[in-house]
TORROKE-270908 format. One record per residue (C-alpha): residue number from 1; residue in one letter; z, x, y. Coordinates in steps of 0.25 Angstrom, whole numbers, plus 5000, padded with zeros to 4 digits. Each point is the difference from the previous one (the first is absolute). Example, Ala and Ser with C-alpha at 12.3 -4.5 7.8 and 13.67 -1.06 7.14 Angstrom:
2
ATOM   seq   type     zz     xx     yy
ATOM     1      A   5031   5049   4982
ATOM     2      S   4998   5006   5014
//
This chain:
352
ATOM   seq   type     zz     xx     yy
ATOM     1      X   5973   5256   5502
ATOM     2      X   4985   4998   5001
ATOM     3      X   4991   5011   4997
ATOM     4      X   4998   5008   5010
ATOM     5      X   4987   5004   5008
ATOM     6      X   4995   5015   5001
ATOM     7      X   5002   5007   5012
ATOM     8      X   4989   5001   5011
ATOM     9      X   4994   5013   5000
ATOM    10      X   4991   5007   5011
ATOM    11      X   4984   4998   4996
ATOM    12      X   4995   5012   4994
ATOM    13      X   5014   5005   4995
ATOM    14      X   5000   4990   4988
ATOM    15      X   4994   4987   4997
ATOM    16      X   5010   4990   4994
ATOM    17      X   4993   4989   4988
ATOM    18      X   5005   4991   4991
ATOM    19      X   4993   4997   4986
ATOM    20      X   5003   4988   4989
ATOM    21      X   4999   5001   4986
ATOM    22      X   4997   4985   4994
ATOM    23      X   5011   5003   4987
ATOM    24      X   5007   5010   4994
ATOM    25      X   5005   5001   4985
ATOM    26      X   5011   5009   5001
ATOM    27      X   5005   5009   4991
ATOM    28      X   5013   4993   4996
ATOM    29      X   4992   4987   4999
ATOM    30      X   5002   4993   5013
ATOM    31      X   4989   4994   5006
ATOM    32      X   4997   5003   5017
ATOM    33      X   4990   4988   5004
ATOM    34      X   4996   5008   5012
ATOM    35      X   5005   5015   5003
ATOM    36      X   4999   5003   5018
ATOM    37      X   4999   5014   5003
ATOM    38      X   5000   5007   5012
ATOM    39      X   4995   5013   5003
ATOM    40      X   4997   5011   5010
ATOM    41      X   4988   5009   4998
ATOM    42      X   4997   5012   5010
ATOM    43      X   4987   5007   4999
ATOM    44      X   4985   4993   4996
ATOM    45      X   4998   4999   4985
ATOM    46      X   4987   5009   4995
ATOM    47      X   4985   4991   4997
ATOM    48      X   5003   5005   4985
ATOM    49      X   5015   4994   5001
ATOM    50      X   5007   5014   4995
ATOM    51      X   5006   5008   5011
ATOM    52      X   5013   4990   5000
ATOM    53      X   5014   5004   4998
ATOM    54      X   5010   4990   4996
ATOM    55      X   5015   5002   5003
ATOM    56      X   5012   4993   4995
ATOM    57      X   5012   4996   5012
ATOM    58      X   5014   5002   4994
ATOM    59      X   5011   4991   4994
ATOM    60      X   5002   4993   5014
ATOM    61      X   4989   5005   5007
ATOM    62      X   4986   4993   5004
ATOM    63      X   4987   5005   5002
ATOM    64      X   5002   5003   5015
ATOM    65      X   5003   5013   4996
ATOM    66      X   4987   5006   5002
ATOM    67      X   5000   4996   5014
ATOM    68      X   5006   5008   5010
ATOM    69      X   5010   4987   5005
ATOM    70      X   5010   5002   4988
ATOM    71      X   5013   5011   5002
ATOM    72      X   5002   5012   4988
ATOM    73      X   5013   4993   4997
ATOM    74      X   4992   4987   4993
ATOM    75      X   4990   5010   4993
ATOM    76      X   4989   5003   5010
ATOM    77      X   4988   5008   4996
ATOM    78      X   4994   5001   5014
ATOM    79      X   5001   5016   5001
ATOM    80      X   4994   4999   4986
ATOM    81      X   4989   4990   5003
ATOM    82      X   4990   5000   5012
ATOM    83      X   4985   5008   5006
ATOM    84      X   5003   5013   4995
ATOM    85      X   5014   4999   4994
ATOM    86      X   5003   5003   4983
ATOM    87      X   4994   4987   4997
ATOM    88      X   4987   5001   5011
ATOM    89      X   4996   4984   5005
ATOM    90      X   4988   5008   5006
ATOM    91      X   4996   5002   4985
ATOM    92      X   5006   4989   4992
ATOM    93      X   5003   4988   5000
ATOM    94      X   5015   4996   4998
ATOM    95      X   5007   4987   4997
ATOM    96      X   5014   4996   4996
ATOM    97      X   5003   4986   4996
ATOM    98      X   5013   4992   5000
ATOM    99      X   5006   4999   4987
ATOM   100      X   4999   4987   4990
ATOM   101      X   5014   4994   5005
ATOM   102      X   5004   5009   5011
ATOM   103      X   5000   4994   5014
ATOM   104      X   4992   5003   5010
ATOM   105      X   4988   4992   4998
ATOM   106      X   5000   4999   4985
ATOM   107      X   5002   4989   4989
ATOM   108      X   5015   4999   4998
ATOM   109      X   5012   4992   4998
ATOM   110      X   4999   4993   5014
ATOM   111      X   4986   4996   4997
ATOM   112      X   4996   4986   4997
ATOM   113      X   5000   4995   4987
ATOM   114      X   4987   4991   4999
ATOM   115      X   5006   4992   4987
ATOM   116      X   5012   4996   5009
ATOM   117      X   4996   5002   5014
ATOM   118      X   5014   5009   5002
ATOM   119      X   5002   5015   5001
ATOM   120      X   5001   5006   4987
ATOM   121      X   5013   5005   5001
ATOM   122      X   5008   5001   4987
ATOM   123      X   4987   4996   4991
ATOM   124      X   4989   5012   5004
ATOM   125      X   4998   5006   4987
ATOM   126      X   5003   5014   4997
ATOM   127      X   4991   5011   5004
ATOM   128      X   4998   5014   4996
ATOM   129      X   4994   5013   5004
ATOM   130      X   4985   4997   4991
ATOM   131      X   4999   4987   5008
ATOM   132      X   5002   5006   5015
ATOM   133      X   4991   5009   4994
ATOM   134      X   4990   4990   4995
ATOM   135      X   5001   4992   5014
ATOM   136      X   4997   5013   5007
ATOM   137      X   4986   5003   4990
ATOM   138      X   4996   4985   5005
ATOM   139      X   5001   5003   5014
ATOM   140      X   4992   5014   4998
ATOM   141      X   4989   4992   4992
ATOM   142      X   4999   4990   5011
ATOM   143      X   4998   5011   5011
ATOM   144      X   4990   5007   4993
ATOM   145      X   5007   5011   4995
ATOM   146      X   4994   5006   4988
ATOM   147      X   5008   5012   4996
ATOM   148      X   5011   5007   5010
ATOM   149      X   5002   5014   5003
ATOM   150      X   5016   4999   4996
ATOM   151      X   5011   4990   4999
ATOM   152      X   5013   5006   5006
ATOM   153      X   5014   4992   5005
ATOM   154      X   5014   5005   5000
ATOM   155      X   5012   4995   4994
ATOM   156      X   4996   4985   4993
ATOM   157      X   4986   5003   5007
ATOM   158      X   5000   5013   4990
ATOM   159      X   5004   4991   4988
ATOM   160      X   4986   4993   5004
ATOM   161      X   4993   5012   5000
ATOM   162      X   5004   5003   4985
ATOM   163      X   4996   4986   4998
ATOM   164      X   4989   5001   5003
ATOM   165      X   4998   5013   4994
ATOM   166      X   5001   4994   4986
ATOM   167      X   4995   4985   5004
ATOM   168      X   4987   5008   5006
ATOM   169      X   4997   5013   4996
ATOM   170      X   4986   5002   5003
ATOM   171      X   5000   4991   5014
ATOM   172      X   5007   5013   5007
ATOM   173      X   4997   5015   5003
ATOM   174      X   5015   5003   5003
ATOM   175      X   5013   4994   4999
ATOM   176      X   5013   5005   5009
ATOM   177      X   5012   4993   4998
ATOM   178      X   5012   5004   5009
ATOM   179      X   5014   5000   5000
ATOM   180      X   4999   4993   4984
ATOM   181      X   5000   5001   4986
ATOM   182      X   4993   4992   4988
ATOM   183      X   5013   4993   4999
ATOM   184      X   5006   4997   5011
ATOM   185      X   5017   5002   4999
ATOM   186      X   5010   4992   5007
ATOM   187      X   4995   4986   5001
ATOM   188      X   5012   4992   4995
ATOM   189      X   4995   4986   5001
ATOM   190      X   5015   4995   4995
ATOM   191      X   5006   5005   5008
ATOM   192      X   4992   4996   5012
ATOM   193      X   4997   4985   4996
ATOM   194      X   5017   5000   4999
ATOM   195      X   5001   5005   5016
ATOM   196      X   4991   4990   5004
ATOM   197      X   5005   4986   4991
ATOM   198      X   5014   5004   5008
ATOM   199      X   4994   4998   5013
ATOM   200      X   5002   4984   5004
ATOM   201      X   4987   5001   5006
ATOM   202      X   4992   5003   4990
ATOM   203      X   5001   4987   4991
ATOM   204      X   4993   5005   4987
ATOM   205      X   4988   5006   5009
ATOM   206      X   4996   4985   5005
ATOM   207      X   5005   5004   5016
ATOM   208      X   4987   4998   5008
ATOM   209      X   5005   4989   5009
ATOM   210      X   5013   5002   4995
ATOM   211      X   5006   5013   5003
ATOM   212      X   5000   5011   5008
ATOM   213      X   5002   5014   4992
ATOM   214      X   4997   5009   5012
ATOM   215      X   5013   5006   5002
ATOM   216      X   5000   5003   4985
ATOM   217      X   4986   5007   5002
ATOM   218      X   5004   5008   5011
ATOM   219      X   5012   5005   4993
ATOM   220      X   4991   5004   4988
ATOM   221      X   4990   5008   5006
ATOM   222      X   5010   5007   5009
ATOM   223      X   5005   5005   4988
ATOM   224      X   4986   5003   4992
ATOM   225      X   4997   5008   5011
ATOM   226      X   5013   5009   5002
ATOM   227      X   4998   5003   4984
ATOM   228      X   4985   5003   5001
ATOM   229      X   5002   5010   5011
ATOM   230      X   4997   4993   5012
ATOM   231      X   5013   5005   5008
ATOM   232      X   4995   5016   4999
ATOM   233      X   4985   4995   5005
ATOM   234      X   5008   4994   5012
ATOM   235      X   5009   5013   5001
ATOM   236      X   4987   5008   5001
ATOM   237      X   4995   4992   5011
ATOM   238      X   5013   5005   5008
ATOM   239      X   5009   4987   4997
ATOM   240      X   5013   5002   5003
ATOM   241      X   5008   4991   4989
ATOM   242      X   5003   4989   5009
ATOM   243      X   4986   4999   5003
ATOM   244      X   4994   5000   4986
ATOM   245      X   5011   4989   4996
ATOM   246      X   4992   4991   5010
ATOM   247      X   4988   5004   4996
ATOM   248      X   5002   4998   4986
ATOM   249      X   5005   4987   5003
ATOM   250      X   4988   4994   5009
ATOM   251      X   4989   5005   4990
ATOM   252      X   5008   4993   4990
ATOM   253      X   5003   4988   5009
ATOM   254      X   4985   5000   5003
ATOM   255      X   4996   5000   4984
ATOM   256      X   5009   4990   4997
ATOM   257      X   4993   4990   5009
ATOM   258      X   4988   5001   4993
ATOM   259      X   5004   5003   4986
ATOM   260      X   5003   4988   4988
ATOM   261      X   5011   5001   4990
ATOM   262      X   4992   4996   4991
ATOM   263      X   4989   5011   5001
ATOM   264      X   5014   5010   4997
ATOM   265      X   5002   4994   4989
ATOM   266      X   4985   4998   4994
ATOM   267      X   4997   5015   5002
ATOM   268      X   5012   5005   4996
ATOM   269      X   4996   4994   4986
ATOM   270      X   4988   5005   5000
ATOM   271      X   5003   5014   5004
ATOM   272      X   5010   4997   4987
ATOM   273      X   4992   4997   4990
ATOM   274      X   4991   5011   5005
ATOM   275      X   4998   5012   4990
ATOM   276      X   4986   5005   4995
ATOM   277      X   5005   5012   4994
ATOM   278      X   4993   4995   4987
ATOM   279      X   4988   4999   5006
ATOM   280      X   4999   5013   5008
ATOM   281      X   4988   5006   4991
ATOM   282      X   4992   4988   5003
ATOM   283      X   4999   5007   5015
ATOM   284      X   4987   5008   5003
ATOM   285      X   4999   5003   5013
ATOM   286      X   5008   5013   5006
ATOM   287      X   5014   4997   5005
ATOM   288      X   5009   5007   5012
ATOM   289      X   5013   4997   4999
ATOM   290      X   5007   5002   5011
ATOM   291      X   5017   4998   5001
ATOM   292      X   5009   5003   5012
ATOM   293      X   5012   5012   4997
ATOM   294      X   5010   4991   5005
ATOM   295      X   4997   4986   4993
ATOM   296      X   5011   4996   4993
ATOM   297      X   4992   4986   4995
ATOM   298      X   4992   5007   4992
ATOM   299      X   5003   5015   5001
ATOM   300      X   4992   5013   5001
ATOM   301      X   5008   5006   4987
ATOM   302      X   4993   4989   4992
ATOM   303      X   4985   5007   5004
ATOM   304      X   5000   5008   4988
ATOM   305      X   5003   4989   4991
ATOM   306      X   4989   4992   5006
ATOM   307      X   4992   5010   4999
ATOM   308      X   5000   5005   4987
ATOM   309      X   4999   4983   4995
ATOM   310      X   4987   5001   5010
ATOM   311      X   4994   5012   4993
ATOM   312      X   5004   4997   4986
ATOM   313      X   4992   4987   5003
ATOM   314      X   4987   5010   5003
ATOM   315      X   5001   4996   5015
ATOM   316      X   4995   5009   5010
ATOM   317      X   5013   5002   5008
ATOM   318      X   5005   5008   5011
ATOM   319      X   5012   5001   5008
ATOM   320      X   5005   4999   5013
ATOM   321      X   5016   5000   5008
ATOM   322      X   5002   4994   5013
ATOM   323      X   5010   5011   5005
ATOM   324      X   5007   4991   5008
ATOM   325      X   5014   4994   5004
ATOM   326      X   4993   4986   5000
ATOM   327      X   5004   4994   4986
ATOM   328      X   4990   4990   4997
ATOM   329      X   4994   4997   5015
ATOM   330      X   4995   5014   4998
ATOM   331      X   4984   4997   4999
ATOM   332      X   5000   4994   5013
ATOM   333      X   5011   5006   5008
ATOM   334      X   4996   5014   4996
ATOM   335      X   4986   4998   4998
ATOM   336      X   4996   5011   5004
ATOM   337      X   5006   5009   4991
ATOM   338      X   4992   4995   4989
ATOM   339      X   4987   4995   5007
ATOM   340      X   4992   5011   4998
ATOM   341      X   5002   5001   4984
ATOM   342      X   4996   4985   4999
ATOM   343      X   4988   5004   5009
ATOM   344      X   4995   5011   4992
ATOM   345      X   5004   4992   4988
ATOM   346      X   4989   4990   5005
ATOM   347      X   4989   5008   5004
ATOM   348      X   5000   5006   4986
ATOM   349      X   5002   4987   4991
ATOM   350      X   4994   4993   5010
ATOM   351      X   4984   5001   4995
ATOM   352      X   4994   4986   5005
//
């Protein structure tokens, strides 16, 4: 599967780019000769280069979710992002880039290996959180962007923001990670790299060419989405069940088409081996931390615990719930119910 082409947007909604890094040492030793990545931006970027607000897609997400094209279901932020919305393009300048080893314009499995002039399949080294994040500081010094207003994402993109946090403390006013924790639970790597060595297809991650893992794909985000409450943001759009099963099932049918196996399995071992809990105190700027009431990934009973590791740290923390029936698509989905505490959280953090 090759890697895929960002979507065409309407001009003056968003501007799609693409930026290459030439090598990146990464932080489990491998070596990328040359990291692609792609990005959107909305907004114009300030002459001083410090009114920019970087955010951070989701686990299987791309950066289009700043535009208004993407659907709530696949973690849109468009009621979030836009002139005169919580996160105000009339006033800053807002760019989402495609994580190291996703798939949607990014380097990743289905790249080309310039040492073998072959996909790298099996062989792409592994990538963690610090090294998205490392990618991500290239692309913002290659724009111009000296210093950024916040870093905020949800889910894996929240796990970026506490990167980034503790990788560059002083390079933010705000951090808001959504929907996260410093360590985030469930990724069982096992137990994922076992589901996909059973399929024929998949012939030890070396399938471009060689097998087609669609039908395996489709099955899997089906079932991401019915867990992560995607069925009761389908319900509140007057659904009947019969209807949400199909539209469950074309979303996940549409994903499928464009997402890599191999990108699965790379993030999910970088969401694995994330934690920073040891590293909270290296934070300076202030946090909002923001869960959803009905998440059962990482659930709004753990906000005390969090909170209390964040304070004991000598972060400036706050707290705030998502009251809604959403789970983990909450942020987007039920924007509005928290869109006006991340506003009012920016215009005081803020300052530049």
């Amino acid at each position: 599967m090759p890697t895929v082409a960002l979507p065409t947007i309407e001009a003056g909604e968003a501007v799609a780019g693409t930026f290459t890094l030439a090598g990146l040492k990464l932080q489990q030793g491998g070596f990328l000769p040359e990291v692609r990545t792609a990005y959107f931006s909305r907004g114009t970027l300030a002459p001083d280069g410090c009114n920019a607000i970087l955010v951070a897609h989701g686990y299987t997400g791309g950066p289009d979710m700043i535009t208004d094209a993407s659907h709530v279901v696949d973690g849109s932020w468009s009621e979030l992002i836009g002139p005169g919305r919580a996160i105000d393009t009339d006033r800053w300048f807002v760019i989402c880039a495609n994580a190291l080893g996703s798939s949607y314009g990014s380097t990743n499995a289905a790249s080309i290996d310039p040492a073998t002039g072959q996909p790298w399949g099996s062989s792409f080294p592994e990538v963690r959180v610090a090294d998205i994040v490392a990618v991500q500081k290239a692309l913002l010094d290659h724009l111009g962007v000296k210093h950024l207003v916040a870093v905020t994402g949800h889910s894996f993109g929240g796990a970026q923001v506490f990167q980034w946090g503790v990788d560059h403390p002083h390079f933010m006013d705000a951090l808001v990670p959504v929907i996260c924790a410093p360590a985030m639970p469930g990724a069982d790597v096992a137990a994922l790299q076992a589901e996909l060595q059973a399929l024929p297809d998949w012939r030890g991650g070396d399938y471009y060419g060689r097998g087609d893992l669609t039908a395996y794909l489709t099955r899997k985000r089906a079932s991401g989405l019915r867990a992560f409450g995607a069925d009761a943001v389908l319900a509140d759009q007057s659904l009947d069940t019969e209807q949400r099963t199909r539209e469950l099932q074309r979303l996940a049918a549409e994903w499928a088409r464009t997402f890599d196996a191999n990108s699965l399995l790379i993030l999910f071992r970088a969401m694995a081996a994330f934690d920073v809990r040891d590293r909270l105190g290296e934070i300076r700027a202030p946090l909002l931390l923001v869960l959803s009431r009905s998440d059962k990934l990482v659930p709004a009973a753990k906000a005390p615990l969090i909170m209390a590791a964040l304070e004991s740290a000598g972060v400036d923390a706050r707290y705030f719930e998502i009251d809604s029936d959403h789970g983990h698509c909450a942020s987007g989905s039920d924007a509005a119910k928290w869109s006006g505490a991340l506003a009012d959280f920016l215009r005081a953090h803020g300052r530049r």
